[in-house]
Structures are given as structure tokens and as C-alpha cells.
Backbone as CSV, one residue per row, in Angstrom:
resi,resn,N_x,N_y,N_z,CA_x,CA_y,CA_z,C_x,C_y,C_z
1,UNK,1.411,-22.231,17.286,2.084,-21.905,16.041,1.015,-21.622,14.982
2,UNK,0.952,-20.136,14.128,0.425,-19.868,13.438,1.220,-20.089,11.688
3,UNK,0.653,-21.017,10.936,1.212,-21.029,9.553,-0.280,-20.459,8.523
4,UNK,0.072,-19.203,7.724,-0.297,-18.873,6.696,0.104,-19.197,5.877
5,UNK,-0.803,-19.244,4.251,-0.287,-19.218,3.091,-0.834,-18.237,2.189
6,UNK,-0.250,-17.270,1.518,-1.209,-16.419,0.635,-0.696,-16.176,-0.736
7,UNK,-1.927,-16.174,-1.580,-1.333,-16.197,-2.834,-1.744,-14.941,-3.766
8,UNK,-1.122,-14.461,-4.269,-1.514,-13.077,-4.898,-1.858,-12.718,-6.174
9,UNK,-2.301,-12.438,-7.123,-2.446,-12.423,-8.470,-2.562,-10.552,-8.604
10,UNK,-1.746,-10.395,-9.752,-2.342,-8.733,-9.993,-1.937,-8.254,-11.240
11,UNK,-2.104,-7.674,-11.903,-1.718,-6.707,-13.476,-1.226,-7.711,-13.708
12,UNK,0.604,-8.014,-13.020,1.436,-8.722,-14.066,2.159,-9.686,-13.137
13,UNK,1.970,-9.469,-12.051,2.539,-10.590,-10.803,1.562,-11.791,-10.380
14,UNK,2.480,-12.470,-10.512,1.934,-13.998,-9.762,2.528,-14.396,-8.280
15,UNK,2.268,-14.738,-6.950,3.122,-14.574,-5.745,2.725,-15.944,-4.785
16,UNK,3.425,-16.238,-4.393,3.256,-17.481,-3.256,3.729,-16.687,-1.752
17,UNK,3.353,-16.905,-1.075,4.289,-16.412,0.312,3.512,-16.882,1.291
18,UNK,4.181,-17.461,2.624,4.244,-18.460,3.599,4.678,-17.878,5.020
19,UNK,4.147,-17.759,5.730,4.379,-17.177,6.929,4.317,-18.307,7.994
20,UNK,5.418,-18.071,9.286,4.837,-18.751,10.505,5.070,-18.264,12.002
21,UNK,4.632,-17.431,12.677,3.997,-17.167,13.620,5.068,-15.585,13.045
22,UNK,4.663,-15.384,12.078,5.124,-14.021,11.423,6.120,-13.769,10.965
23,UNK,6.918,-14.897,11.270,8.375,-14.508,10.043,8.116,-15.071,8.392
24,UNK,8.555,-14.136,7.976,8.622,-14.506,6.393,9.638,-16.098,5.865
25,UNK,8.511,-16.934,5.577,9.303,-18.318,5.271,9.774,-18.343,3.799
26,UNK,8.578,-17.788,3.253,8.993,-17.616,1.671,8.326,-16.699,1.207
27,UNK,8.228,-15.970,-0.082,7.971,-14.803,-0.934,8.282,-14.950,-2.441
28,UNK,8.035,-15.944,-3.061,7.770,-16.542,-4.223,7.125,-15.986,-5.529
29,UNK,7.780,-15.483,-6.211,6.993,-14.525,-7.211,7.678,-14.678,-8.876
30,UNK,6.753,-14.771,-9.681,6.644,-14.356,-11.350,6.078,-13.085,-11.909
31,UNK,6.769,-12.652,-12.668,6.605,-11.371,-13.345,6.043,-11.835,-14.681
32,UNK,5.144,-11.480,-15.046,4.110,-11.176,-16.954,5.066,-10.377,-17.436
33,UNK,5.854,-10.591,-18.211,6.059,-9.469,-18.978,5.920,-9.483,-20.758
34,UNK,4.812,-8.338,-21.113,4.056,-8.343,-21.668,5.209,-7.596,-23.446
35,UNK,4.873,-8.347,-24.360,5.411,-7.517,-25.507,5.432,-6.040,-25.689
36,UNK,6.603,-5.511,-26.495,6.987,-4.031,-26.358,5.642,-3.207,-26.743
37,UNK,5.033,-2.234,-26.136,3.961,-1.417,-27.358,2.924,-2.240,-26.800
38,UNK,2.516,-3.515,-26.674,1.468,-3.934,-26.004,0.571,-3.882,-24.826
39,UNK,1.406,-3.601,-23.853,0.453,-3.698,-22.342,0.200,-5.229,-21.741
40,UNK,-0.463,-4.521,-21.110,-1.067,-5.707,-20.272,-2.504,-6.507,-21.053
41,UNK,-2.466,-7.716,-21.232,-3.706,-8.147,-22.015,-4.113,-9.454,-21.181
42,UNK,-5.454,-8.876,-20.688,-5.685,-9.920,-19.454,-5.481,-11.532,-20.021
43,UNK,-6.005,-11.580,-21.156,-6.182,-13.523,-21.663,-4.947,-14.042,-21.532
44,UNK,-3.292,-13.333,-21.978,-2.287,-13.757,-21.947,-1.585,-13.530,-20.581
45,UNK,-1.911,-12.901,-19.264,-1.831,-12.417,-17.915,-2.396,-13.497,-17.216
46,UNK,-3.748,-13.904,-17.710,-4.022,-15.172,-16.769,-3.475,-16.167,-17.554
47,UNK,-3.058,-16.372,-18.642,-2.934,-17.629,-18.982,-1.545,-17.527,-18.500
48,UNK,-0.702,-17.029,-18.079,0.971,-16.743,-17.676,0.682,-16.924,-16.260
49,UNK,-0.504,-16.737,-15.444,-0.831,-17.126,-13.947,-0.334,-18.567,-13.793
50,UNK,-1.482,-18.545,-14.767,-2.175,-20.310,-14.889,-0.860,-20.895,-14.611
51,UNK,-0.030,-20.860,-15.813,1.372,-21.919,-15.998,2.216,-21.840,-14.613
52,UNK,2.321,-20.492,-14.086,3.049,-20.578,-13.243,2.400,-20.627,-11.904
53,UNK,1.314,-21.124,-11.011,1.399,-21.091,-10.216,1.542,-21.983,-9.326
54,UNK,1.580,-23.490,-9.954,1.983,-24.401,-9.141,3.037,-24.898,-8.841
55,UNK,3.882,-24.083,-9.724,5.592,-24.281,-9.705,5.773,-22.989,-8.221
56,UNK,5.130,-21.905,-8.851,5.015,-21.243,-7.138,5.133,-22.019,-5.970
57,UNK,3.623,-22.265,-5.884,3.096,-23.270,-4.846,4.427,-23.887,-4.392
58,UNK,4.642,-25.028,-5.088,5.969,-26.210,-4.896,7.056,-25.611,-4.034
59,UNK,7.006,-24.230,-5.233,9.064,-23.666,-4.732,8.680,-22.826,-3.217
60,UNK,7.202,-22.493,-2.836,7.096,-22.103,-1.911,7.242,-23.325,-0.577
61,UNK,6.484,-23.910,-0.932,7.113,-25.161,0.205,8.335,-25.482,0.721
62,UNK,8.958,-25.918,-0.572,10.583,-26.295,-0.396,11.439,-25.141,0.129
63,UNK,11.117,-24.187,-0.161,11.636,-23.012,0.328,11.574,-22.940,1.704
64,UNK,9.755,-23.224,2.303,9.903,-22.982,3.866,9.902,-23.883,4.220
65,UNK,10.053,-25.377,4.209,10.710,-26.258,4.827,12.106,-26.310,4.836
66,UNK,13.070,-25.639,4.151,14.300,-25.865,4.332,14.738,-23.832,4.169
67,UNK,14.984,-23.618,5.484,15.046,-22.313,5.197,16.407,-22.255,5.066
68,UNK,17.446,-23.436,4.951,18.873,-22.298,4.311,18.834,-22.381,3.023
69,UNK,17.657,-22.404,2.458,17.602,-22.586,0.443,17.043,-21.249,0.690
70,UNK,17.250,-20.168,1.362,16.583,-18.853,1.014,17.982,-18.072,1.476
């Protein structure tokens, strides 16, 4: 039995996702979304990582240990 975990960071997404011997266990994700007219501004992008990724992490677990919560 193969279990992955991978975590993703990019522009405006934050992602958890959990694999085991290749089925998708979980796919866990937050969206940045950035003020109107503004963009993307990396200091407030990572700091919106930051907050959310251990609530990721968590909901990714619970998620693939109990797969009828998906």
C-alpha cells in the first residue's frame, strides 16, 4: 500500500490532497481572493497560506480516514 500526501501553494490556491495506492482520498483546497482592482499581492497570498493550511492538513485527514464525509 502506497499513501501520498501533497501539498500545493500557487498565485491564489492553497491545496491538501491524499492519495492511496492511487485513488483520490481527498483534494482539499482554499482560494485567496484578492480585493477588487488589486491583484494578487504576494505578503497578503502567503499570509492567507499561512492561516489556512493546517485547517487543510486536518480536513485532509478526516476526510481520508472516513471516506463517506466526501
Amino acid at each position: 500500500m502506497v499513501i501520498a500526501i501533497g501539498l500545493e501553494g500557487s498565485a491564489n490556491k492553497v491545496g491538501v490532497g491524499i492519495r492511496r495506492d492511487g485513488e483520490v482520498l481527498a483534494n482539499c483546497r482554499q482560494t485567496y481572493i484578492s480585493p477588487p482592482r488589486e491583484g494578487f499581492l504576494p505578503r497578503e497570498t502567503a499570509q492567507h497560506h499561512r492561516e489556512k493550511i493546517i485547517g487543510l492538513v486536518r480536513e485532509a485527514l478526516t476526510v481520508s480516514a472516513f471516506p463517506q464525509m466526501r
